[in-house]
MARTORRO-595262 format. One line per field, with one value per residue: x, y, z of N, C-alpha, C in turn. Coordinates in pm, 1 decimal. Layout:
# MARTORRO-595262
n_c1 <- (X/...)
n_c2 <- (Y/...)
n_c3 <- (Z/...)
ca_c1 <- (X/...)
ca_c2 <- (Y/...)
ca_c3 <- (Z/...)
c_c1 <- (X/...)
c_c2 <- (Y/...)
c_c3 <- (Z/...)
***
This chain:
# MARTORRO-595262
n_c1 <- (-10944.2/-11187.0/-11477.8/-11663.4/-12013.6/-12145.3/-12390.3/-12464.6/-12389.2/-12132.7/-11875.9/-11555.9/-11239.5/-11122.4/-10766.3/-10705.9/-10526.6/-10729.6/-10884.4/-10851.4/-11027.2/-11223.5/-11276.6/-11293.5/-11493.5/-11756.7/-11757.5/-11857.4/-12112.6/-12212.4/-12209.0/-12278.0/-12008.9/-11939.7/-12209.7/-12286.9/-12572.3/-12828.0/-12959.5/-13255.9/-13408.4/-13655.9/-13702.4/-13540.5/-13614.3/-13858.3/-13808.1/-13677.8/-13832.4/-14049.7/-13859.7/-13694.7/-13414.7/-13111.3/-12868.1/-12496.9/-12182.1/-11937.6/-11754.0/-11658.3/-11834.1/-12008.3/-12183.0/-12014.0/-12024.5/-12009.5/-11767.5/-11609.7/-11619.5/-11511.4/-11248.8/-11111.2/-11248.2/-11249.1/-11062.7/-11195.4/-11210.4/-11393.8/-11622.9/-11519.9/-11291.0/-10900.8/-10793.7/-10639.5/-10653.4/-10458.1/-10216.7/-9977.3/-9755.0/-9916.7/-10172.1/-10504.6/-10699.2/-10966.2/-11272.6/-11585.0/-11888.1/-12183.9/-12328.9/-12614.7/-12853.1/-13091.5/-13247.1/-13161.2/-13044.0/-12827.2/-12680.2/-12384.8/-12208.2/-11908.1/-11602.5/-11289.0/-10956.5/-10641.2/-10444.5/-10672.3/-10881.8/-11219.4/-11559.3/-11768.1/-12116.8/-12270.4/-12607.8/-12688.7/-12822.0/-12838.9/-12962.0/-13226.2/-13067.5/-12844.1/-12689.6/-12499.2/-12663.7/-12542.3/-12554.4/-12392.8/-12251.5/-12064.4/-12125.6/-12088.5/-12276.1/-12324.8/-12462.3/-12759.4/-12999.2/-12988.8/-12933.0/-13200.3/-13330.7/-13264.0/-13265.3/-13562.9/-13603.8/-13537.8/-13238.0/-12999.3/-12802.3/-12717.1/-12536.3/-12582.8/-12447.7/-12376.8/-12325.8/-12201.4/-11961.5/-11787.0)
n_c2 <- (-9820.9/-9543.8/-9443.7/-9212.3/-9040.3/-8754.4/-8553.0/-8325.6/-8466.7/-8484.0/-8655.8/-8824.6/-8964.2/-9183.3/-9332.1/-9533.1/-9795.1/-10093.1/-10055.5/-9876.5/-9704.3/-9835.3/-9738.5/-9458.7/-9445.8/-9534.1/-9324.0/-9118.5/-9203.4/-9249.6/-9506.8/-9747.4/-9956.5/-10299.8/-10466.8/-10277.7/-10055.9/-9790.0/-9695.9/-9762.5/-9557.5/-9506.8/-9748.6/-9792.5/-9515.5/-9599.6/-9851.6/-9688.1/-9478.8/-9687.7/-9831.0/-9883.7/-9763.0/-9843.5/-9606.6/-9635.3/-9638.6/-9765.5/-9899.4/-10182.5/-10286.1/-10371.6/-10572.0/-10887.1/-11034.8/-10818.7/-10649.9/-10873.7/-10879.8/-10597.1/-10543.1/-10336.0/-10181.3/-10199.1/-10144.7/-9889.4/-9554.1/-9379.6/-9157.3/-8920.7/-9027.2/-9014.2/-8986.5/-8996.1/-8761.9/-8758.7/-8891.9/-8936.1/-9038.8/-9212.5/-9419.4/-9471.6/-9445.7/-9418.1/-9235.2/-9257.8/-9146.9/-9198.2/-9463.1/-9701.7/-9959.8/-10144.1/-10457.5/-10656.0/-10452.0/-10202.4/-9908.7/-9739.4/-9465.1/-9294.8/-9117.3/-9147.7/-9113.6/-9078.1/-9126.4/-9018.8/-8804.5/-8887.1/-8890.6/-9155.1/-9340.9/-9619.6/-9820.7/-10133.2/-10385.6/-10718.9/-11023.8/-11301.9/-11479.5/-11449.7/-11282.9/-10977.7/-10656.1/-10423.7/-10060.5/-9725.9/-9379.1/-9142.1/-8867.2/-8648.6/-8717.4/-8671.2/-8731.5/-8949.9/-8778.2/-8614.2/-8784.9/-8876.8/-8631.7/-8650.8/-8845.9/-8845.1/-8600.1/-8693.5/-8655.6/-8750.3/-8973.8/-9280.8/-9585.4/-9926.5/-10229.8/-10542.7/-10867.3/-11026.3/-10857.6/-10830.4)
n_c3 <- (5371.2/5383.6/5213.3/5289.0/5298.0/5299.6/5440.4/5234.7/4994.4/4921.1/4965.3/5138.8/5165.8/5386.0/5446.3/5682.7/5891.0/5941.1/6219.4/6294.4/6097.4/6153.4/6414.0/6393.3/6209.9/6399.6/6559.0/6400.8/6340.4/6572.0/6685.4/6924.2/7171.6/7115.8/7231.2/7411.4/7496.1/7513.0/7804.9/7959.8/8090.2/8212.0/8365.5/8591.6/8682.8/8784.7/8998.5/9165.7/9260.4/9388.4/9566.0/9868.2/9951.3/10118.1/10212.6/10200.3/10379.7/10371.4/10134.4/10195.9/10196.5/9961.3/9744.4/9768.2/9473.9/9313.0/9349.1/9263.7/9001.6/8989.2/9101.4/9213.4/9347.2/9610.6/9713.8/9727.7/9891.4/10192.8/10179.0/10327.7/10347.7/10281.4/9930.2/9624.9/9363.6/9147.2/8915.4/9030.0/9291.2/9567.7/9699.4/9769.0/9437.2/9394.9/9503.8/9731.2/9646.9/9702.9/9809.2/9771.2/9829.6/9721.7/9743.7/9527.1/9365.5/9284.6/9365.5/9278.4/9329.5/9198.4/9261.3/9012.4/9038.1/8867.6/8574.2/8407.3/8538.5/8639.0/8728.1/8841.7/8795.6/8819.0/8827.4/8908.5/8859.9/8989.3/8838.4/8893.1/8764.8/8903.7/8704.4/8624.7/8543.0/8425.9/8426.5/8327.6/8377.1/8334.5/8463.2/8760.4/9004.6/9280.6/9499.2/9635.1/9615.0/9387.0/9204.5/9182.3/9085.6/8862.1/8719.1/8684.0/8549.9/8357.6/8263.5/8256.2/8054.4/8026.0/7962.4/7907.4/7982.6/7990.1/8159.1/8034.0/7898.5/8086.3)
ca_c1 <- (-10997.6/-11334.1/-11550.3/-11808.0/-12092.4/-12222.4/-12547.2/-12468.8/-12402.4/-12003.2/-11782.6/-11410.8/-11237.1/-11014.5/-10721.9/-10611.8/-10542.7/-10893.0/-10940.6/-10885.1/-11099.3/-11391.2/-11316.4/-11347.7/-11638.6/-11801.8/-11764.9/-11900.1/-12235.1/-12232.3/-12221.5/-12211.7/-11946.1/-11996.3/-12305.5/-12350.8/-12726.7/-12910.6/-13072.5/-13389.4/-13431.8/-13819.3/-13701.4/-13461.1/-13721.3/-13969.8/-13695.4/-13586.8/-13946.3/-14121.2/-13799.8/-13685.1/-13303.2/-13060.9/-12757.6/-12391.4/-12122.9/-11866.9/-11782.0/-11643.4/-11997.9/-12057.8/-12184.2/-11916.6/-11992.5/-11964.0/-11652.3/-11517.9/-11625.2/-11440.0/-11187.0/-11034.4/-11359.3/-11207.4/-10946.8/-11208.8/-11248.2/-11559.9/-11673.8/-11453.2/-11147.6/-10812.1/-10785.3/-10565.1/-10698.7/-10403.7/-10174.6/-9857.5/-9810.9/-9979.2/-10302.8/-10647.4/-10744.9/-11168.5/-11326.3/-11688.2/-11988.6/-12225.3/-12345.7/-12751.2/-12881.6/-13236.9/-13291.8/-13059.3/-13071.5/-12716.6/-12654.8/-12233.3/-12153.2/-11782.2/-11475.6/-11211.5/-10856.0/-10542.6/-10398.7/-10792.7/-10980.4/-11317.0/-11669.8/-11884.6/-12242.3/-12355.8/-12726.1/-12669.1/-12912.1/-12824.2/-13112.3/-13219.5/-12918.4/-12685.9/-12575.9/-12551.2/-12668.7/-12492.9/-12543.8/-12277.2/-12291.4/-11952.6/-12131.3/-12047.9/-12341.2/-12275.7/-12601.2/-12886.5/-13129.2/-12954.2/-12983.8/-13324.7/-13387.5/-13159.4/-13346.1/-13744.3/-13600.9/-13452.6/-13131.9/-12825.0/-12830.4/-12663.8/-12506.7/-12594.5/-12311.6/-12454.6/-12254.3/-12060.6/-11886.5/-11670.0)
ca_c2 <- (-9700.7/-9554.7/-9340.7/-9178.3/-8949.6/-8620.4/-8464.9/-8250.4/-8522.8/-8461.6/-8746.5/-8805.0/-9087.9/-9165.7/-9408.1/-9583.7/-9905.8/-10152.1/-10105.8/-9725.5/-9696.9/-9888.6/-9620.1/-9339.0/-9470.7/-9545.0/-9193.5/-9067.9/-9287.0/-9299.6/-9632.7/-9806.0/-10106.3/-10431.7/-10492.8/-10165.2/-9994.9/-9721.6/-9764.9/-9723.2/-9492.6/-9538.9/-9868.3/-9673.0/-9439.4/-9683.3/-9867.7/-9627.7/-9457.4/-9765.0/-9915.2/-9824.0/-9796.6/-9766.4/-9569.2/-9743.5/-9578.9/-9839.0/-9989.8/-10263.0/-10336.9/-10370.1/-10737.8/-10954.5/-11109.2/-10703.0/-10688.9/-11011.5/-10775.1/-10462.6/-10552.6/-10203.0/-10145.5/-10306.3/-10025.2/-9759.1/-9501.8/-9371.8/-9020.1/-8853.5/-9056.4/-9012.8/-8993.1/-8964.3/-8790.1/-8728.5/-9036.5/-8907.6/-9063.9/-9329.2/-9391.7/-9466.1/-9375.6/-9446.9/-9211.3/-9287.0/-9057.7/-9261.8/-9635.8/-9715.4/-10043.9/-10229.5/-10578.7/-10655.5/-10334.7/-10130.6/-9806.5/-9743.1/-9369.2/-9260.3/-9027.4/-9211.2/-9054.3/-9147.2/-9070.6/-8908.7/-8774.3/-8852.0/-8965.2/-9278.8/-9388.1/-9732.1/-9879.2/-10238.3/-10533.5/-10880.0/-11066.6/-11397.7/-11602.4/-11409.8/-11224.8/-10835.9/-10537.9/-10231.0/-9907.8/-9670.8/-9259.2/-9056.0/-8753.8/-8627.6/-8734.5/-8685.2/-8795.8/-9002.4/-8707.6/-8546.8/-8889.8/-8890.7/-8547.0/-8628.1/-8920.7/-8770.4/-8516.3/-8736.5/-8541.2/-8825.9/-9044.1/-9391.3/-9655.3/-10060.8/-10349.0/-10672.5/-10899.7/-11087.5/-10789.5/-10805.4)
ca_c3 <- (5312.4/5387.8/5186.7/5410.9/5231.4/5377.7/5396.0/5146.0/4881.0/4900.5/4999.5/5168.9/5152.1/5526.4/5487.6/5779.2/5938.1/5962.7/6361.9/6311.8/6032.0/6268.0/6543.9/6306.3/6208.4/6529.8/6578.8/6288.7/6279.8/6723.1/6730.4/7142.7/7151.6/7148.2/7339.4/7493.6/7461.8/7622.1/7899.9/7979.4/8242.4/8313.1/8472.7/8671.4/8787.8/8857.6/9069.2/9264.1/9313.3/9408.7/9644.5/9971.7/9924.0/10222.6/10169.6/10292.5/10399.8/10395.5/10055.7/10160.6/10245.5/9850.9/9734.1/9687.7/9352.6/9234.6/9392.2/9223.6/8908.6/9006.2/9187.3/9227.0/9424.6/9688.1/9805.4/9707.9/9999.3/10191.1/10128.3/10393.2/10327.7/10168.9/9800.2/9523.5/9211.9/8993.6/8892.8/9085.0/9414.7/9613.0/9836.5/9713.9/9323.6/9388.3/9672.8/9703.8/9624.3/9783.5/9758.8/9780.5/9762.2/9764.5/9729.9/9409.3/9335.6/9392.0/9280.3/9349.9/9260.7/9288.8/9124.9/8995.0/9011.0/8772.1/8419.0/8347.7/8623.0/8603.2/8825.0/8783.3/8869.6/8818.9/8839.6/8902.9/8894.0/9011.3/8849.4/8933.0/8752.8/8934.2/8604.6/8654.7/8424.0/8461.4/8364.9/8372.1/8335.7/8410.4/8562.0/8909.9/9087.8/9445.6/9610.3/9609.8/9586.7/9275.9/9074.0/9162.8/9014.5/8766.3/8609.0/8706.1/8410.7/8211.5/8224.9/8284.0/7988.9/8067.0/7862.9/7944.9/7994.4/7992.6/8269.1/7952.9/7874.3/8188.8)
c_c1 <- (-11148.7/-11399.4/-11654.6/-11857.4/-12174.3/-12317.4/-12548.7/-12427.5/-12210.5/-11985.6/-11651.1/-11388.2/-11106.4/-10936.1/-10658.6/-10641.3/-10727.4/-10951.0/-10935.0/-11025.8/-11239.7/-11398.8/-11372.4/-11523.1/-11766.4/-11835.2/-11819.7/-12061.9/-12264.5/-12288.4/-12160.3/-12067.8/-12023.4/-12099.8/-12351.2/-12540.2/-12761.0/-12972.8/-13176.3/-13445.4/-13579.1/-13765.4/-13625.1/-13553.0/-13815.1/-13894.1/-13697.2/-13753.6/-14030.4/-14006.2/-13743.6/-13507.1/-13194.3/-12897.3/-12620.7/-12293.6/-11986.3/-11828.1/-11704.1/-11761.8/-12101.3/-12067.9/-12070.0/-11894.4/-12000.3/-11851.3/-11532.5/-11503.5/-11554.0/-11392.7/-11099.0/-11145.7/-11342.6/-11119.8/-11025.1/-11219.2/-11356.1/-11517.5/-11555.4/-11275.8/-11040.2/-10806.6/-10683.5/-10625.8/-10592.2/-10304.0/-10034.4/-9874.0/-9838.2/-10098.4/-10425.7/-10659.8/-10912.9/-11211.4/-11519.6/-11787.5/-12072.1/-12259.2/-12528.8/-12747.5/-13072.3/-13241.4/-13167.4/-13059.5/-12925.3/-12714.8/-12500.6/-12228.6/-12004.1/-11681.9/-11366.8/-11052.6/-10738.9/-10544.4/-10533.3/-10920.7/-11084.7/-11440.4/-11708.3/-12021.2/-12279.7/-12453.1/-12678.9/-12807.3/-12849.3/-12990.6/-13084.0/-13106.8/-12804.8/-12595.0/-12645.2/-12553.4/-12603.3/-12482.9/-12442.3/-12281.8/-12145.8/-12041.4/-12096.0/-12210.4/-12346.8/-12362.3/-12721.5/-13006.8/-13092.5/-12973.5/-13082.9/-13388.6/-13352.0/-13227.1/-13496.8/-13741.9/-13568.4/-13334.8/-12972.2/-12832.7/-12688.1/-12676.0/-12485.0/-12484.5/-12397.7/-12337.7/-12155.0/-11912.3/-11769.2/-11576.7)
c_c2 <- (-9698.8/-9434.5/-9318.4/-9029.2/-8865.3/-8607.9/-8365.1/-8280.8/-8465.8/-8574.1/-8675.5/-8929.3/-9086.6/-9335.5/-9428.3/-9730.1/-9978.6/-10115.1/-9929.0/-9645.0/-9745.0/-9782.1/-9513.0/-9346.6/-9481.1/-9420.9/-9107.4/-9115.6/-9305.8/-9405.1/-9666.7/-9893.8/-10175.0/-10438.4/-10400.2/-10135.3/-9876.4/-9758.7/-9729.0/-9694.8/-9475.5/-9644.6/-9814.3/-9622.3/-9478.6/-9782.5/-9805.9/-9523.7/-9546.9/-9887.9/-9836.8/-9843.4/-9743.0/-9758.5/-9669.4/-9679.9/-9634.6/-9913.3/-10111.7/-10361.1/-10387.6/-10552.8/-10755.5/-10994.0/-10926.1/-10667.9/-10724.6/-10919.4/-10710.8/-10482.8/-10430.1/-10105.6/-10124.0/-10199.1/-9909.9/-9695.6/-9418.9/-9196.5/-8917.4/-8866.5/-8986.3/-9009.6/-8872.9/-8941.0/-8763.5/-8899.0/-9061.0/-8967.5/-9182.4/-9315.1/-9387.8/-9357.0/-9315.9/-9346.3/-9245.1/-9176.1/-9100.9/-9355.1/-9639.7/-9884.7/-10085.1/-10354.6/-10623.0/-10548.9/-10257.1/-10034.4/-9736.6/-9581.1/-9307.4/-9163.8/-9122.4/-9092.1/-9114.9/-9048.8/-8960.5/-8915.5/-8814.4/-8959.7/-9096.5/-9291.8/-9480.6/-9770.5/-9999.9/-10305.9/-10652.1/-10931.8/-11219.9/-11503.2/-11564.9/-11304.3/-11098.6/-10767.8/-10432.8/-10160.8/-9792.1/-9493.5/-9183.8/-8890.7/-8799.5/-8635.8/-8769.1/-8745.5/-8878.1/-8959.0/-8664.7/-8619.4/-8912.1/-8793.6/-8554.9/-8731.7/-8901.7/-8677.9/-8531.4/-8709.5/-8604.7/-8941.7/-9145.0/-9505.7/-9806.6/-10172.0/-10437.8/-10782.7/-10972.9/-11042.6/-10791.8/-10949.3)
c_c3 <- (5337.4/5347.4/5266.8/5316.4/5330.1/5313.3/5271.3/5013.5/4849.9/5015.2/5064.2/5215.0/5288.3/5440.3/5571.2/5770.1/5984.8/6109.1/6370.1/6230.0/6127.3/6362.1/6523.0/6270.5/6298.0/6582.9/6507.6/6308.8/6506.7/6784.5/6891.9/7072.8/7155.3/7256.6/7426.7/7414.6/7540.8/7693.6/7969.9/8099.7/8288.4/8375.5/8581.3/8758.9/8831.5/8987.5/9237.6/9357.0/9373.7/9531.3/9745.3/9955.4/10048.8/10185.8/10277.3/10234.0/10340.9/10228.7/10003.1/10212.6/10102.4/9813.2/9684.4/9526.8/9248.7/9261.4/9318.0/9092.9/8877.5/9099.2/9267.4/9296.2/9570.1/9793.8/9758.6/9836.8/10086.2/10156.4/10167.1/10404.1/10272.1/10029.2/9705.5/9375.6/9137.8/8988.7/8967.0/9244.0/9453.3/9689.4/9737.8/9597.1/9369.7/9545.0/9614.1/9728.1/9716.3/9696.0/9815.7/9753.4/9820.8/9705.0/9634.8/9350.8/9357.9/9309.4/9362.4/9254.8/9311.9/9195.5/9108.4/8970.0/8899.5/8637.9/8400.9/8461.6/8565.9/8703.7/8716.9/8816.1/8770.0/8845.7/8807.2/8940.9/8897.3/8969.3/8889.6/8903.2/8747.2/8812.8/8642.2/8530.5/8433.8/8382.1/8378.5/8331.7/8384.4/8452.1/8680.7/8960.4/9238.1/9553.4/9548.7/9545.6/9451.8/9163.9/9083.6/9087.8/8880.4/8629.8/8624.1/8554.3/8318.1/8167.7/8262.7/8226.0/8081.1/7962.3/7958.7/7932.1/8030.3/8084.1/8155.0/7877.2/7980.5/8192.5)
***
């Protein structure tokens, strides 16, 4: 059971199960998960303004130890490929938006097909002890240039995964 108090000094009391009750809640109060955060898109735009990043076509050209990660990376397809977005069927779920990288730096944007359509774009860092950060945003960001305008305005919030989450 969980009483939750409104702005307006009126209550309502939800009973459910403990793990529903947390979701409800979570939702109510817009709590991340476990270990998620915002992420702090000046580093982002300093990043990506200050690094020379060359796009890649290919993604099975994507570092391995992200890969090992997301293994369903693995059969995604390039831009022009094949793809399957609904769940009926067979043949490549993942087509790829495009892929950028600089130094440890990767930025993987792609649509994902299945049960619930929907895009991705990742900002990845490999830092020095090998553990990655990722950022994750479901807009459709199709290009390089568009996530550049996209975070200059501040205008594609993104939520942080810390590499222990995976």
């Amino acid at each position: 059971m969980i009483t939750i108090d409104l702005m307006n000094h009126s209550s309502f009391t939800i009973h459910f199960r403990q793990t529903t009750a947390i979701a409800v809640a979570m939702l109510f109060f817009g709590a991340e998960g476990p270990g998620q955060s915002n992420t702090d898109i000046a580093r982002w735009q300093t990043i990506i303004e200050t690094s020379t990043f060359k796009e890649i076509s290919n993604p099975k050209e994507i570092d391995k130890r992200l890969l090992s990660k997301f293994p369903d990376w693995k059969t995604m397809t390039r831009r022009a490929g094949r793809f399957n977005s609904s769940d009926v069927g067979g043949g490549p779920r993942r087509k790829v938006y495009f892929i950028a990288k600089s130094g440890n730096n990767w930025i993987i944007s792609y649509e994902q097909g299945g049960k619930a359509y929907h895009p991705h774009c990742f900002l990845i860092t490999i830092n020095k002890q090998n553990n990655s950060i990722f950022d994750n945003n479901c807009l459709k960001i199709e290009s390089f240039d568009l996530l550049k305008r996209l975070l200059k305005n501040q205008d594609c919030p993104f939520t942080q995964w810390r590499e222990s989450e995976y």
